[in-house]
KOLLO-550924 format. One record per residue (C-alpha): x, y, z. Coordinates in Angstrom, 1 decimal, m for minus. Example, Ala and Ser with C-alpha at 12.3 -4.5 7.8 and 13.67 -1.06 7.14 Angstrom:
BEGIN
<r><xx>12.3</xx><yy>m4.5</yy><zz>7.8</zz></r>
<r><xx>13.7</xx><yy>m1.1</yy><zz>7.1</zz></r>
! end
This chain:
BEGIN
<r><xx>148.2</xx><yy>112.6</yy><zz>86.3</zz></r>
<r><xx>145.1</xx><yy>111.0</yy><zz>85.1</zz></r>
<r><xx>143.1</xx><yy>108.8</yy><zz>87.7</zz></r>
<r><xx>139.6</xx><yy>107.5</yy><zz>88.1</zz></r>
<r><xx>139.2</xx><yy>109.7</yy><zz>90.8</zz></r>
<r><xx>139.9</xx><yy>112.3</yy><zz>88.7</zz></r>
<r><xx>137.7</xx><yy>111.3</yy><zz>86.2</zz></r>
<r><xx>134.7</xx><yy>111.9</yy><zz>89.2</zz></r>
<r><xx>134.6</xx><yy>107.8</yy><zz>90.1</zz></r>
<r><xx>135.0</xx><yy>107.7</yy><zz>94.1</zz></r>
<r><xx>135.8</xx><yy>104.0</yy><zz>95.1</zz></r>
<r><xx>136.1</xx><yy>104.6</yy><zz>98.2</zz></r>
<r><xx>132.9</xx><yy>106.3</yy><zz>98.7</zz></r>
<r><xx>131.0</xx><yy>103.2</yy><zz>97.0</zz></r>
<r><xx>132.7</xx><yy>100.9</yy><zz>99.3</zz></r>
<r><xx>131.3</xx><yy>103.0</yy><zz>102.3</zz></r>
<r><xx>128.0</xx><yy>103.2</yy><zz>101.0</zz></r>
<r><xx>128.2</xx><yy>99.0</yy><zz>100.7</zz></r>
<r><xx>129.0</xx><yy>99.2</yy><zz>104.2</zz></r>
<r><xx>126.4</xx><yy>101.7</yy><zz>105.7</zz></r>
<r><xx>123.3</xx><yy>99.6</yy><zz>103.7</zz></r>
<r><xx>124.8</xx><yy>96.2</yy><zz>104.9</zz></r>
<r><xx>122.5</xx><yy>95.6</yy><zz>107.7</zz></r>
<r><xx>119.4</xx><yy>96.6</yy><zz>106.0</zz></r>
<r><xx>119.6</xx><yy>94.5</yy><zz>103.3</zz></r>
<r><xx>120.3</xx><yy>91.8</yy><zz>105.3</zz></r>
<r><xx>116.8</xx><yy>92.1</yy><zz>107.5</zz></r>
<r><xx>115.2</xx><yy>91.1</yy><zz>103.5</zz></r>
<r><xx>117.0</xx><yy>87.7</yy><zz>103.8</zz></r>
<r><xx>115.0</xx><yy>84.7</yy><zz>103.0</zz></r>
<r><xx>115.7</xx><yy>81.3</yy><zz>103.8</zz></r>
<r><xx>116.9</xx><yy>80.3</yy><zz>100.5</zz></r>
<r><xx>119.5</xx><yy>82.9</yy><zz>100.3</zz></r>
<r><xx>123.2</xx><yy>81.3</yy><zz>99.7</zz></r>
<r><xx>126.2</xx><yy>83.3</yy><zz>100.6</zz></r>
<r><xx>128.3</xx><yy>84.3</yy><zz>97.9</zz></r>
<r><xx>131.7</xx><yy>85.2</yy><zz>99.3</zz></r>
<r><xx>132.9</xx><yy>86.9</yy><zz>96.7</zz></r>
<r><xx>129.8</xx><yy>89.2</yy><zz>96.2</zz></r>
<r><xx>129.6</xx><yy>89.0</yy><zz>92.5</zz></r>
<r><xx>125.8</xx><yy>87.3</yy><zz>92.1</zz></r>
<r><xx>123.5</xx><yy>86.9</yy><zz>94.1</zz></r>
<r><xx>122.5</xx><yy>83.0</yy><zz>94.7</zz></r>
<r><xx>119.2</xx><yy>81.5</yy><zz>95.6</zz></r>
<r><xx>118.6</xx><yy>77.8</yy><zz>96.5</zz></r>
<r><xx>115.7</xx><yy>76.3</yy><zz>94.1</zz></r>
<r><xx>115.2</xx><yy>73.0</yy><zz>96.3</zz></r>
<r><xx>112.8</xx><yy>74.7</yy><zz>97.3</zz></r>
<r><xx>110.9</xx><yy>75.1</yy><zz>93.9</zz></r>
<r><xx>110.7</xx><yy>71.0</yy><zz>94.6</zz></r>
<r><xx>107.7</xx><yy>71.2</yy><zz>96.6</zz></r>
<r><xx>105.9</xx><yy>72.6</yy><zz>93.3</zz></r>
<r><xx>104.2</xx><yy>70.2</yy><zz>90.8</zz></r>
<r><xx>104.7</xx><yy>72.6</yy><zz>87.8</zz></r>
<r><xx>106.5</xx><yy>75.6</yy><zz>89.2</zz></r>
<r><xx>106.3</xx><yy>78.8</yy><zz>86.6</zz></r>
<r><xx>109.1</xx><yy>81.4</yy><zz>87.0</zz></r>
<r><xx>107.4</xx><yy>85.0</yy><zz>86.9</zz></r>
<r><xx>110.0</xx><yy>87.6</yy><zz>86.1</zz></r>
<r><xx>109.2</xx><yy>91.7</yy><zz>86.2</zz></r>
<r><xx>111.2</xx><yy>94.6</yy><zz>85.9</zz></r>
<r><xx>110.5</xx><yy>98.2</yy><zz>86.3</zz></r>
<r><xx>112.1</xx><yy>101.7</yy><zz>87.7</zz></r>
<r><xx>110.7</xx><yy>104.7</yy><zz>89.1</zz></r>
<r><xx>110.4</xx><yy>107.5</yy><zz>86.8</zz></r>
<r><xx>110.9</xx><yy>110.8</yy><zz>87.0</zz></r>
<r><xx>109.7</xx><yy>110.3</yy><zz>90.8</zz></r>
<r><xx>112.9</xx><yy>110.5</yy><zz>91.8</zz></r>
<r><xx>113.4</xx><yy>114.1</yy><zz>90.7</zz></r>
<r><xx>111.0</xx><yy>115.0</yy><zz>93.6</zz></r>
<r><xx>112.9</xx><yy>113.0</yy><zz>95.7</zz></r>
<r><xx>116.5</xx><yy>115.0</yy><zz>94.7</zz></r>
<r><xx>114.6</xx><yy>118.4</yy><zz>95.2</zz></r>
<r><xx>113.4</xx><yy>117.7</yy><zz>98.5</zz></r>
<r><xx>116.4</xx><yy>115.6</yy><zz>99.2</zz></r>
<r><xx>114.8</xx><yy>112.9</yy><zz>100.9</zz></r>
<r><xx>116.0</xx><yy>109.3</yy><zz>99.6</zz></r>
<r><xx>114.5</xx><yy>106.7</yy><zz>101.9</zz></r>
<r><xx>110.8</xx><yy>106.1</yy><zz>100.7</zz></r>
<r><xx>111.8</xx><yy>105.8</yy><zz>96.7</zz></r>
<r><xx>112.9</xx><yy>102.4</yy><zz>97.3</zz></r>
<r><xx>109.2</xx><yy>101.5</yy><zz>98.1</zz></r>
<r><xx>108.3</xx><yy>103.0</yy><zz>94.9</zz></r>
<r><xx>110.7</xx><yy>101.0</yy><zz>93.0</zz></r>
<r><xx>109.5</xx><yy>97.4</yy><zz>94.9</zz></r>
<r><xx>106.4</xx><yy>98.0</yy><zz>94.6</zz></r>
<r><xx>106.3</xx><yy>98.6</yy><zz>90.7</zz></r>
<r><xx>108.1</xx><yy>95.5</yy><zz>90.6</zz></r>
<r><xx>106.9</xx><yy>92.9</yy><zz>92.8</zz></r>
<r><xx>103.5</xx><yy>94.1</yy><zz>92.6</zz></r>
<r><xx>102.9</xx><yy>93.1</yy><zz>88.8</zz></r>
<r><xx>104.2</xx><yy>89.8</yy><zz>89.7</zz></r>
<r><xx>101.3</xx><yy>89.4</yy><zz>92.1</zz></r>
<r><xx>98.9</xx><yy>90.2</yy><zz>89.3</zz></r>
<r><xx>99.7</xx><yy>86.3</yy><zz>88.2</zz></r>
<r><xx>99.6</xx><yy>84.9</yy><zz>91.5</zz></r>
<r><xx>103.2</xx><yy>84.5</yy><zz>92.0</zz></r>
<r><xx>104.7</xx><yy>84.6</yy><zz>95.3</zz></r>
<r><xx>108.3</xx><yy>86.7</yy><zz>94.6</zz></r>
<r><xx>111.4</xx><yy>85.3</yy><zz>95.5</zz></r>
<r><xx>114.1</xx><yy>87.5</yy><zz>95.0</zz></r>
<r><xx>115.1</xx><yy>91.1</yy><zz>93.9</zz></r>
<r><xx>118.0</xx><yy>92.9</yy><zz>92.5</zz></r>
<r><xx>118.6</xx><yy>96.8</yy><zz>92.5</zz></r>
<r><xx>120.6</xx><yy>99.5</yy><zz>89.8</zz></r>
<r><xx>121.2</xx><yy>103.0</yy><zz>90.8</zz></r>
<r><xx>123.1</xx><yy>105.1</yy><zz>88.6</zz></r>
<r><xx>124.4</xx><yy>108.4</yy><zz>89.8</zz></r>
<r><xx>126.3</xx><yy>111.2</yy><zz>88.9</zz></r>
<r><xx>128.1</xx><yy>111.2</yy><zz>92.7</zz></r>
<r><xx>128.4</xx><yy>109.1</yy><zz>95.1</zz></r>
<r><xx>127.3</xx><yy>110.0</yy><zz>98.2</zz></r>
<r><xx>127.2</xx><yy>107.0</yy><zz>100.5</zz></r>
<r><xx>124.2</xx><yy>108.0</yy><zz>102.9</zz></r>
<r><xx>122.2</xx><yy>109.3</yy><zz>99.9</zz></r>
<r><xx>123.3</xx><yy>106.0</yy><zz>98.5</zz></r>
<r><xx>122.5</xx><yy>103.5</yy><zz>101.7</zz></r>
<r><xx>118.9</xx><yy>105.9</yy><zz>102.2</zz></r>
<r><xx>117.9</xx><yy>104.5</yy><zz>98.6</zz></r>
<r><xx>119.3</xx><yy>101.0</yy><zz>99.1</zz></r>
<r><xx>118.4</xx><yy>100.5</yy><zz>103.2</zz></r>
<r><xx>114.6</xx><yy>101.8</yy><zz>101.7</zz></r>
<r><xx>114.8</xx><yy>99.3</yy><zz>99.0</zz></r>
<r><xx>115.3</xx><yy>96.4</yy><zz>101.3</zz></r>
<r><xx>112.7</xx><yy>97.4</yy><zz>103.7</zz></r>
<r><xx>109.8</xx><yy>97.5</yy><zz>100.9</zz></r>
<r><xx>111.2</xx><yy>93.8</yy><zz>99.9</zz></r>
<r><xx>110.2</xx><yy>92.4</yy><zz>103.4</zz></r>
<r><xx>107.4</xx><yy>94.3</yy><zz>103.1</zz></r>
<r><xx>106.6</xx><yy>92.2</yy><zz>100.1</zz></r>
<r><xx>108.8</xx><yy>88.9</yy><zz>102.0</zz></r>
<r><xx>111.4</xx><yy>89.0</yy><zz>98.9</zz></r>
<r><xx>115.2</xx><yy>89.2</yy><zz>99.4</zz></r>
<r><xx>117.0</xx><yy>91.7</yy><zz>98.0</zz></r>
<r><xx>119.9</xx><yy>89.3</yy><zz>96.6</zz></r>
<r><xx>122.0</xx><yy>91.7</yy><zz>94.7</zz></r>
<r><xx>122.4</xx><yy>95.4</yy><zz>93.1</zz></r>
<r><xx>124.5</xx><yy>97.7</yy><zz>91.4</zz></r>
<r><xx>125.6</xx><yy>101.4</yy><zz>92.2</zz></r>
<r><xx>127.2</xx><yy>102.7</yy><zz>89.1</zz></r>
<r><xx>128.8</xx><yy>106.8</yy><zz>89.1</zz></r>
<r><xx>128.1</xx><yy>108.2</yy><zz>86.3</zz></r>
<r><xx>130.7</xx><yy>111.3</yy><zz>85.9</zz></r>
<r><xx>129.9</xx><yy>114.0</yy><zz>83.6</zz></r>
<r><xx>127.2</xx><yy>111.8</yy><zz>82.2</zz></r>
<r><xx>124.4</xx><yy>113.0</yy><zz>85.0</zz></r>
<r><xx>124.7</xx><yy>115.8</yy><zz>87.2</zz></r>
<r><xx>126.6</xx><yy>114.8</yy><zz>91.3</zz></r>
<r><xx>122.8</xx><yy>115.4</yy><zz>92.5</zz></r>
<r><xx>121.2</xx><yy>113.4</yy><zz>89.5</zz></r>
<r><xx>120.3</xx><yy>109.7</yy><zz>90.2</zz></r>
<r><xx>118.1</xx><yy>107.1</yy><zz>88.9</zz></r>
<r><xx>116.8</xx><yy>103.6</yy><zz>90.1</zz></r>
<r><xx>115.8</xx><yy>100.2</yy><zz>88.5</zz></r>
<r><xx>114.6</xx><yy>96.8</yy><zz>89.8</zz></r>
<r><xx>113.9</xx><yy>93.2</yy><zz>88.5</zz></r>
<r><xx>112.6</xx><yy>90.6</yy><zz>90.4</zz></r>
<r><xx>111.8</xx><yy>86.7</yy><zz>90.2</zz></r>
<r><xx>108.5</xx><yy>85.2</yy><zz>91.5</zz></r>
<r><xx>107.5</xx><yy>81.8</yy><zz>91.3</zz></r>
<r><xx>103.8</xx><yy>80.0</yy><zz>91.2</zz></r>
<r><xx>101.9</xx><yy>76.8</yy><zz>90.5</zz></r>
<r><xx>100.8</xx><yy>76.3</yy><zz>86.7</zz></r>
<r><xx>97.4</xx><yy>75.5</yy><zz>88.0</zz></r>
<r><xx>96.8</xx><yy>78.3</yy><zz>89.9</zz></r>
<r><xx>97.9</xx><yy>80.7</yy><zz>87.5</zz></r>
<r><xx>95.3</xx><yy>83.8</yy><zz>87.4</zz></r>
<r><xx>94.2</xx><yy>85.6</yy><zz>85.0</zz></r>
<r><xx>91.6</xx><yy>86.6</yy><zz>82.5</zz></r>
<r><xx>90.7</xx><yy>83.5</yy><zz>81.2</zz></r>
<r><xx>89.0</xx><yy>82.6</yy><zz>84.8</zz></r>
<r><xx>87.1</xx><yy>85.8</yy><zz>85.0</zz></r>
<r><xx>83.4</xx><yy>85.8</yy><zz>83.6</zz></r>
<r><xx>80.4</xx><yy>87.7</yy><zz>83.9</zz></r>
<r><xx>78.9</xx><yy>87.9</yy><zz>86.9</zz></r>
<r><xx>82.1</xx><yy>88.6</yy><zz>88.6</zz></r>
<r><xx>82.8</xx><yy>91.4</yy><zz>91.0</zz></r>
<r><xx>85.6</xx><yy>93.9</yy><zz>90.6</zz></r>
<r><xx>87.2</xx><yy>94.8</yy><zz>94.4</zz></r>
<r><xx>89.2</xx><yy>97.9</yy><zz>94.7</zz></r>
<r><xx>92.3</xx><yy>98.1</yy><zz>96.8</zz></r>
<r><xx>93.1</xx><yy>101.6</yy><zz>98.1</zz></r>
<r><xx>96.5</xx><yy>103.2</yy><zz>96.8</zz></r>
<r><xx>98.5</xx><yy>105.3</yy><zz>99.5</zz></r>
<r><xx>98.7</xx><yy>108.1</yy><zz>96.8</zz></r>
<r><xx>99.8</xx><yy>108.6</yy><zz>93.6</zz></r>
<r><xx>102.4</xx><yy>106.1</yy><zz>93.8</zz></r>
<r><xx>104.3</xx><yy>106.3</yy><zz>90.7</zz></r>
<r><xx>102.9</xx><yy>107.0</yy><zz>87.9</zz></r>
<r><xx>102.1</xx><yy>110.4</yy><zz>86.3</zz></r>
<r><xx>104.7</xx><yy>112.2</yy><zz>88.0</zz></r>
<r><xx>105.6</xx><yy>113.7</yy><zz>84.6</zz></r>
<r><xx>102.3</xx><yy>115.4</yy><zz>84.6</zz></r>
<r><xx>102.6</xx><yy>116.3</yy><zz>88.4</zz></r>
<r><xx>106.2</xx><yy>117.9</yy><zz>87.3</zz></r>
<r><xx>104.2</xx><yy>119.9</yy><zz>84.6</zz></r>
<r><xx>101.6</xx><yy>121.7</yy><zz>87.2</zz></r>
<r><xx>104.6</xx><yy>122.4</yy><zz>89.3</zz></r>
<r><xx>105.9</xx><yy>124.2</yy><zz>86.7</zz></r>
<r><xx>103.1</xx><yy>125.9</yy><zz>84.8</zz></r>
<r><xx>100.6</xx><yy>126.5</yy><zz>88.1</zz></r>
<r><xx>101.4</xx><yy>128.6</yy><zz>91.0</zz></r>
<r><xx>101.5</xx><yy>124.7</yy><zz>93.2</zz></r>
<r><xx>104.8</xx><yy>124.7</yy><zz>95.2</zz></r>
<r><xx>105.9</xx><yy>121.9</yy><zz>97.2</zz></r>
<r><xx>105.9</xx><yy>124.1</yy><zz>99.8</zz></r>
<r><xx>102.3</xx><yy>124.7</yy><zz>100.1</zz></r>
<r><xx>100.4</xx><yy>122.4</yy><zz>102.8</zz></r>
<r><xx>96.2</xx><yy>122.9</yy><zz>101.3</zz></r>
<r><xx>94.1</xx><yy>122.3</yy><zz>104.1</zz></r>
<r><xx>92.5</xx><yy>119.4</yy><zz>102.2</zz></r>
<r><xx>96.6</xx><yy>117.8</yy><zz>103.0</zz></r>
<r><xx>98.0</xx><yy>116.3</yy><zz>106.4</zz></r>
<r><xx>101.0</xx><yy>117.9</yy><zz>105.2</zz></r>
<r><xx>102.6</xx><yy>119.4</yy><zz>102.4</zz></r>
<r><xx>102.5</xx><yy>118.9</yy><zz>98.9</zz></r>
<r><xx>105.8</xx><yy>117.4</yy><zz>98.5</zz></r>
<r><xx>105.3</xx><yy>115.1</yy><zz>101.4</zz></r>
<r><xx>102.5</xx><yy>113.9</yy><zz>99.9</zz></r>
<r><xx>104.2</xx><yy>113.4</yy><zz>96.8</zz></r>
<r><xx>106.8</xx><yy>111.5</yy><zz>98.1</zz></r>
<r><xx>104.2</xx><yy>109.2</yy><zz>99.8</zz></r>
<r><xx>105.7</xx><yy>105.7</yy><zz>98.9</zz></r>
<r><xx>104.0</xx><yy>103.2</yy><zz>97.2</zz></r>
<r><xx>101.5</xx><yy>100.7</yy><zz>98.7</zz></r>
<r><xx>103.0</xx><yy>97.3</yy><zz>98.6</zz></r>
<r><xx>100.3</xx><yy>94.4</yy><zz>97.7</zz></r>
<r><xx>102.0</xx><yy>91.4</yy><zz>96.9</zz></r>
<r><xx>101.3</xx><yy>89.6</yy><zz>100.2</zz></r>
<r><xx>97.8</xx><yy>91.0</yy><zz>100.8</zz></r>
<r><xx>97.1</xx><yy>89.5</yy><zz>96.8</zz></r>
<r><xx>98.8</xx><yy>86.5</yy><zz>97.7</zz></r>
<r><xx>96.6</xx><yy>85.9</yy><zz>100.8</zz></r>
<r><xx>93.7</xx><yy>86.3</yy><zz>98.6</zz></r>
<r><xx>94.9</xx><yy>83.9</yy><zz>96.0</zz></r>
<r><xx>95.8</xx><yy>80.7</yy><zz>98.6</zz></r>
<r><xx>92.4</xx><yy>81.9</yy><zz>100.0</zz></r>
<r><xx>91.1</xx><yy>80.9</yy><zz>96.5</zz></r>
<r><xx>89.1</xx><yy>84.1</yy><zz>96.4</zz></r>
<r><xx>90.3</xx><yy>85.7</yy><zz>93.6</zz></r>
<r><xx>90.4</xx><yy>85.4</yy><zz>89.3</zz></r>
<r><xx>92.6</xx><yy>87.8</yy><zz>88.5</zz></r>
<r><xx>94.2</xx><yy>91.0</yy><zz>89.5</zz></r>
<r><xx>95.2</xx><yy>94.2</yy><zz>87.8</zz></r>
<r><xx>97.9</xx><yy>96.4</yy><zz>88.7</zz></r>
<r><xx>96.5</xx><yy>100.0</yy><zz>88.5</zz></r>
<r><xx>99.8</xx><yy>101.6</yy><zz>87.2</zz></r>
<r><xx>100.8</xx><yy>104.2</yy><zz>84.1</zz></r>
<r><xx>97.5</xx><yy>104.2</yy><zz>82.0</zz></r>
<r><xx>95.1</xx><yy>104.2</yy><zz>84.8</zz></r>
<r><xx>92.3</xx><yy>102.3</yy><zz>86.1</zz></r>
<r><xx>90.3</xx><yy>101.5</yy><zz>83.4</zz></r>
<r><xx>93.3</xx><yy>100.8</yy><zz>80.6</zz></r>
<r><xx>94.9</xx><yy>98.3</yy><zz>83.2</zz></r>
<r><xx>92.3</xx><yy>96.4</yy><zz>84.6</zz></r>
<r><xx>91.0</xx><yy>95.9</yy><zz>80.2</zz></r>
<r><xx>94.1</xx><yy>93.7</yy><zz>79.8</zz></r>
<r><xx>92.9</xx><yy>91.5</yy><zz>82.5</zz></r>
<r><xx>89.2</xx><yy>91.0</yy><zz>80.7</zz></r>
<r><xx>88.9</xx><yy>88.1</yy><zz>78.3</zz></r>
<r><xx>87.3</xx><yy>89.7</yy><zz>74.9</zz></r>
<r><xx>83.9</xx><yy>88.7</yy><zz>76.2</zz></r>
<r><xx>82.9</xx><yy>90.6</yy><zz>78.9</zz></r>
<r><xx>83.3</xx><yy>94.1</yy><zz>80.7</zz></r>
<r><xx>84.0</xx><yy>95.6</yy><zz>83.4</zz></r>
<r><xx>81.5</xx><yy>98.8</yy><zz>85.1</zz></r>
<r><xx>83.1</xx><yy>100.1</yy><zz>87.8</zz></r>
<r><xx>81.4</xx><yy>103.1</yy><zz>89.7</zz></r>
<r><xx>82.8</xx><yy>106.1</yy><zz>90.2</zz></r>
<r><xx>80.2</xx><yy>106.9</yy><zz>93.4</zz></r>
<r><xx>82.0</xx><yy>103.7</yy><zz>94.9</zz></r>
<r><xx>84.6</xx><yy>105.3</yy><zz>96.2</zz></r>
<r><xx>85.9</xx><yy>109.4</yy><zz>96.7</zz></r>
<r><xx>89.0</xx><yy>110.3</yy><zz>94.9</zz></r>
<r><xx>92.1</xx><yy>111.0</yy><zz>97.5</zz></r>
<r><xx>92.3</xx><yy>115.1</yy><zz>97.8</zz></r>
<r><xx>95.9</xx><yy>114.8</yy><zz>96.0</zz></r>
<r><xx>94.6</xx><yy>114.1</yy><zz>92.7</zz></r>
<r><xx>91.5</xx><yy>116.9</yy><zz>93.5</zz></r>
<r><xx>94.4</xx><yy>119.3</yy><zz>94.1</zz></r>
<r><xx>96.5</xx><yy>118.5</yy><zz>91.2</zz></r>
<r><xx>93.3</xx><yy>118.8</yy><zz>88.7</zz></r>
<r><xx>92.3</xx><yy>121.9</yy><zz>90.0</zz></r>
<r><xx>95.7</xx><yy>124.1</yy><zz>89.7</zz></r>
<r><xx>97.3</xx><yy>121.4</yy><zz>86.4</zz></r>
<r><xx>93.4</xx><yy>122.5</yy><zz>85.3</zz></r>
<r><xx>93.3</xx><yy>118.9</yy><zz>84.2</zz></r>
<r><xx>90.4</xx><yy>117.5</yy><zz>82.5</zz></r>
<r><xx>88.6</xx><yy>114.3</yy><zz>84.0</zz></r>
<r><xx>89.6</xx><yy>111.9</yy><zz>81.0</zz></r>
<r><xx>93.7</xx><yy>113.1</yy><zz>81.6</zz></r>
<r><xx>93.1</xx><yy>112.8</yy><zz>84.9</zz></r>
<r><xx>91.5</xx><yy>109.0</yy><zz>84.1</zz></r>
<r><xx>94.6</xx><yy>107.8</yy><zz>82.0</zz></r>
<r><xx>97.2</xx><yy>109.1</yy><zz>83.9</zz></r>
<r><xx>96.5</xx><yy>108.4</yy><zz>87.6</zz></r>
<r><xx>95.4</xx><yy>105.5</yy><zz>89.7</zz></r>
<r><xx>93.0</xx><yy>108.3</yy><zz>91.6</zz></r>
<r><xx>92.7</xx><yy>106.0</yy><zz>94.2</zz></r>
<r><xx>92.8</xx><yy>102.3</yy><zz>93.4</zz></r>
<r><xx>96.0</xx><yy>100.8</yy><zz>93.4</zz></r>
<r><xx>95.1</xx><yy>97.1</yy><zz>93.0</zz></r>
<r><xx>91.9</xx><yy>95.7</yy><zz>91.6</zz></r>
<r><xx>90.5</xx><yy>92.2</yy><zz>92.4</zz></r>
<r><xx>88.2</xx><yy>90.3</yy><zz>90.2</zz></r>
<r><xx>86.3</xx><yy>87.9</yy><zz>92.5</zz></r>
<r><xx>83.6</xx><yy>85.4</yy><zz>91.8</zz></r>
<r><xx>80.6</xx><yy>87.4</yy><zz>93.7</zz></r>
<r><xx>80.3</xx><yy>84.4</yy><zz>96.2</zz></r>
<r><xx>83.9</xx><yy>84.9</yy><zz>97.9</zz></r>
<r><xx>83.8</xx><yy>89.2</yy><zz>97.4</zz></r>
<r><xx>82.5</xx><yy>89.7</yy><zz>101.2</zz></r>
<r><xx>85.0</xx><yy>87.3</yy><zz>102.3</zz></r>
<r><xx>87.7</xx><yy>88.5</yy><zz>100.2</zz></r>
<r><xx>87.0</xx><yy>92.2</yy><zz>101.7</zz></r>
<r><xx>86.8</xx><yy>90.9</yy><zz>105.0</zz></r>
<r><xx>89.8</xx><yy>89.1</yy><zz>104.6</zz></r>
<r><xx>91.5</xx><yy>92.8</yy><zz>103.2</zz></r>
<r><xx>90.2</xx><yy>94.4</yy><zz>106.6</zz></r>
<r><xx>91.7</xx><yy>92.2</yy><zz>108.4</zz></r>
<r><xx>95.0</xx><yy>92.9</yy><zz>106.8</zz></r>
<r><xx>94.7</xx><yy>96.3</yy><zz>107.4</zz></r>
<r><xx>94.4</xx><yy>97.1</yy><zz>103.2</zz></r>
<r><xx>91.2</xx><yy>99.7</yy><zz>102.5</zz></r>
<r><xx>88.6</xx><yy>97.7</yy><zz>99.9</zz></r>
<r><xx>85.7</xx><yy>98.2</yy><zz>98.6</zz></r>
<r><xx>83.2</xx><yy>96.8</yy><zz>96.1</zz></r>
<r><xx>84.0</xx><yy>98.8</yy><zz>92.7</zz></r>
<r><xx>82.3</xx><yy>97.4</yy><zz>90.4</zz></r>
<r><xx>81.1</xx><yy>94.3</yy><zz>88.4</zz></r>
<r><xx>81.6</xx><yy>91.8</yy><zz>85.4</zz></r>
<r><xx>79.2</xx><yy>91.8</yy><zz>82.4</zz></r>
<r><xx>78.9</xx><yy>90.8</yy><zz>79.6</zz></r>
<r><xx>80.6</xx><yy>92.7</yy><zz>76.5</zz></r>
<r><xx>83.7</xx><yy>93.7</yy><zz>74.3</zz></r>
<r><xx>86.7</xx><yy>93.4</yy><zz>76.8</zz></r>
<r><xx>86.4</xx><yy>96.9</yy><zz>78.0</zz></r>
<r><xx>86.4</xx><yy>98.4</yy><zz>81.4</zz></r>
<r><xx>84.3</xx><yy>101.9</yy><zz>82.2</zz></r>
<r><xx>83.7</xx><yy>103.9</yy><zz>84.4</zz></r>
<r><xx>80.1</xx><yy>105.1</yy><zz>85.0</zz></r>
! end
C-alpha cells in the first residue's frame, strides 16, 4: 500500500517539531502580532505604520549557503538561525529601516523534530536579537530529493522607515568618515571557499591552532553578528549617511555600491588587524590577498559612513552598545570606488 509515509513524508514528526519550537518563537513576538487561529499566514497590524508621515516598506530576502553543510557535519543546528537573520534583517538596516517581521523555509530531506526546533528556536532568538517577529515559516521534507541529513534554510523579512530619513549614497560626500563595525567571524559568506581548503589542505575541523579559542569548526560555526538595532540607534541618533553591509563580495565591493559616482572611499588596512580565522584559512587554502579581499568580510561586518563631526560620537555611541568600532577610513573625492591602502 502506497502512503505518504511511505513515500519518506513524516507528518507526525512535523507536527512535533511545531510543538517543540512553539515557545521560542513566541519570545520574538511584537506588539503588532495578530493571532491567526488557523496558522496559515502570519498577520501583522499596520496601525501602527500611522504614526509615519511617508512610511516606505523595505523588504529583503536571503539564505545561508553552503554554511549549513558545516552545520550537518558537526551536527550542531542552533546558531544557523543567526546566520540566516542576520543576512536578512541586516541589509534592511543598510536603508535605515527598522524590521518588522520575518518569515522562515527549511527544506529537508527528514524530519527530525529537535534538529528541526534547534534551527527554528535559533531563528527566533536572532529575530529579538534584531526586535523583529518571526510571524511565520515553512518546513517542507523533501524525500529522495535531498539526503535525511541534507537541509537548507531561507528567510524574508519586512522593515519599514520614514521617506525622509532614508540613507543612502546620495547623502554621503567627501569629507566623510567611514566607521568599521567588527564582524564575530566569517559570518556567512565564502564558506564555499572555506569548504575548498577543507578539502584540498590538511585543515580539519578538528584542529584547535593556538591562534583559536577553540576549534576550527567552532569557529566556523560562530554565528553571525546581528546589527540592525546597533545601525538603527545610529540612524535616530542622526549620526549616520549610509551603511554597507559587508557580505559576499567583500569590503571594498560592498561599501562601492553605497558611494555616489563622485567620490571614494580609502580605507586603511593598518586600522584594524584581520581576526586569526581568515590568517588561518589564507595560510593552509594558500590564498592570495586580493581572493582573500573579495570573498571575506576579514573583519568588518558593517560599515558606517558618518559626517566627520558625529564619528567620535557615533563610536562612542557603538561602545556603549557593546559593538567593536573603529575609524576605517575616509571619504574623498573620486570615481565611486572604495580601496584599500
Amino acid at each position: 500500500m502506497s502512503t505518504y509515509e511511505a513515500a519518506g513524508v513524516d507528518i507526525a514528526a512535523g507536527e512535533r517539531a511545531v510543538e517543540l519550537m512553539k515557545s521560542r518563537v513566541a519570545r520574538s513576538r511584537r506588539p503588532e502580532c495578530v493571532e491567526d487561529a488557523s496558522g496559515f499566514a502570519g498577520l501583522f497590524d499596520v496601525s501602527a505604520l500611522l504614526k509615519y508621515r511617508r512610511p516606505l516598506l523595505a523588504t529583503s530576502t536571503d539564505g545561508v549557503g553552503t554554511k549549513v553543510d558545516l552545520a550537518r557535519r558537526l551536527g550542531r543546528y542552533d546558531t544557523i538561525g543567526h546566520d540566516l537573520v542576520g543576512m536578512v534583517v541586516d541589509d534592511l538596516a543598510v536603508c535605515g529601516a527598522e524590521p518588522l517581521f520575518m518569515t522562515d523555509y527549511i527544506a529537508c530531506g527528514k524530519v527530525v523534530p529537535e534538529r528541526i526546533a534547534d534551527i527554528v528556536g535559533g531563528i527566533a532568538d536572532a529575530c529579538v536579537l534584531a526586535g523583529t517577529a518571526l510571524v511565520g515559516g515553512e518546513t517542507a521534507e523533501h524525500p529522495g530529493l535531498l539526503e535525511p541529513d541534507e537541509f537548507d534554510v531561507a528567510g524574508a523579512a519586512t522593515g519599514v522607515v520614514e521617506a525622509d530619513e532614508l540613507l543612502g549614497q546620495e547623502r554621503v560626500g567627501a569629507g566623510d568618515v567611514v566607521l568599521g563595525l567588527a564582524s564575530s567571524g566569517i559570518h556567512s559568506n565564502g564558506y564555499s571557499l572555506v569548504r575548498h581548503i577543507l578539502r584540498e589542505s590538511s585543515l580539519t575541523l578538528e584542529d584547535a591552532p593556538e591562534e583559536l579559542a577553540g576549534t576550527v569548526g567552532e569557529e566556523l560555526l560562530t554565528p553571525t553578528r546581528i546589527y540592525a538595532l546597533d545601525c538603527l540607534a545610529l540612524a535616530r541618533a542622526g549620526y549616520v549617511h549610509a551603511f554597507a553591509h559587508i557580505t559576499g563580495g567583500g569590503l571594498a565591493a560592498n561599501l562601492a555600491r553605497s558611494l555616489p559616482s563622485g567620490v571614494d572611499a580609502v580605507l586603511r588596512r593598518d586600522s584594524w588587524t584581520v581576526p586569526p580565522i581568515f590568517q588561518i584559512l589564507a595560510r593552509y587554502g594558500k590564498v592570495e590577498q586580493a581572493d582573500l579581499d573579495k570573498t571575506f568580510n576579514l573583519g568588518v561586518g558593517m560599515a558606517a559612513i558618518v559626517p566627520a563631526e558625529a564619528a567620535d560620537a557615533a563610536l562612542a555611541l557603538c561602545a556603549e552598545r557593546g559593538l567593536p568600532a573603529w575609524t576605517l577610513g575616509e571619504i574623498t573625492e573620486g570615481s565611486g570606488k572604495a580601496v584599500l591602502v
